[in-house]
Phi, psi and omega in degrees: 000329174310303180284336181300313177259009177261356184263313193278356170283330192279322156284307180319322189308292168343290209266334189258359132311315170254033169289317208268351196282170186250129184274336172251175171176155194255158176204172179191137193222159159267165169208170176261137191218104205240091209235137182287159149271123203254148187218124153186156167082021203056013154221174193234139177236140158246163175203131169302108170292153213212189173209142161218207214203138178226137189234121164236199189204124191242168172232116178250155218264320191210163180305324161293321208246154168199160167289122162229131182257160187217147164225132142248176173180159216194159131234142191229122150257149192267133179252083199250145199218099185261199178303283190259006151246074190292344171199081182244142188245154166217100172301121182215145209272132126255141179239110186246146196224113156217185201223098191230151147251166199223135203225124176228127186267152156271073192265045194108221151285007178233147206191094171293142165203171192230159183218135180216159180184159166256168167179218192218126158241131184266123183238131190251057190282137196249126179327019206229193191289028168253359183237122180266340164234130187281340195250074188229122205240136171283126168270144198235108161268121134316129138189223178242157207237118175203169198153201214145129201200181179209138202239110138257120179302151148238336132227202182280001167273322185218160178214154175247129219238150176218102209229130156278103188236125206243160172247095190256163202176129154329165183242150176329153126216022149073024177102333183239125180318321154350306176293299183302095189283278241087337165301152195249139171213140182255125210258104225261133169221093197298148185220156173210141162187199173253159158223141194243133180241142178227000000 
């Protein structure tokens, strides 16, 4: 009898631990948003670097892997430059919705981890005196999500996470032919941020 309530104290403990760990958890990061000069097709696109904002949401699967979705956003302006247009500008909103996995080690407090995943980035352009052509269509790219970063706890609730996160996805051409590198570009977005975990 002893032993029967001493295995079922034992289980309980078991079980209201692992009530208490925490399997999700939320961030919010500033990033950097970093675009190569892309050359094709005769034409060149540049971009003004900037800061924006990344909010994601993991789940975890195991104490290593966990699932995560993302939105960021940014504004930029894109600077396209051809034959018979050498300096047409576009202010533009990027947005990205993705999806990854996340692989993670356990050091302590410190806990690396690498992540790939796929999605969409959406790019927008906005109408105002920062854009010099109105005949312009927002475009929505596909591609891949990959990076690698490091989480430091400060308690079992929060953490401060510093992660390299690259996008790779065609580059714009906003709809016009005009536009259209043909080109693959990796959207470079470096991150700092908090994370909560519950």
């Amino acid at each position: 009898m002893k032993k029967t309530m001493l295995l079922g104290a034992l289980m309980l403990m078991a079980s209201l631990g692992y009530a208490q760990e925490s399997r999700q958890d939320v961030s919010l990061s500033a990033i950097g948003i970093l675009t190569p000069q892309v050359n094709g097709n005769a034409v060149q696109l540049n971009t003004t670097k900037t800061v924006g904002f990344l909010a994601s949401y993991r789940y975890m699967l195991t104490p290593r892997s966990a699932l995560e979705l993302n939105y960021s956003f940014g504004q930029y302006s894109s600077k396209y430059s051809t034959s018979f247009l050498p300096n047409v500008r576009i202010h533009t909103r990027q947005q990205e919705i993705t999806a990854a996995y996340v692989y993670t080690l356990n050091f302590r407090n410190f806990n690396p981890f690498v992540e790939g995943g796929v999605g969409g980035m959406i790019f927008t352009p906005i109408r105002d005196y920062r854009t010099t052509n109105f005949d312009t269509r927002q475009n929505t790219n596909i591609g891949g999500l990959f990076g690698g970063g490091l989480a430091y706890e400060l308690s079992p609730s929060w953490d401060v996470r510093v992660e390299y996160r690259g996008f790779v996805g065609k580059a714009p051409d906003f709809g016009l032919t005009n536009f259209k590198t043909n080109r693959w570009e990796v959207i470079s977005m470096p991150a700092i941020g908090m994370a909560y975990h519950f």
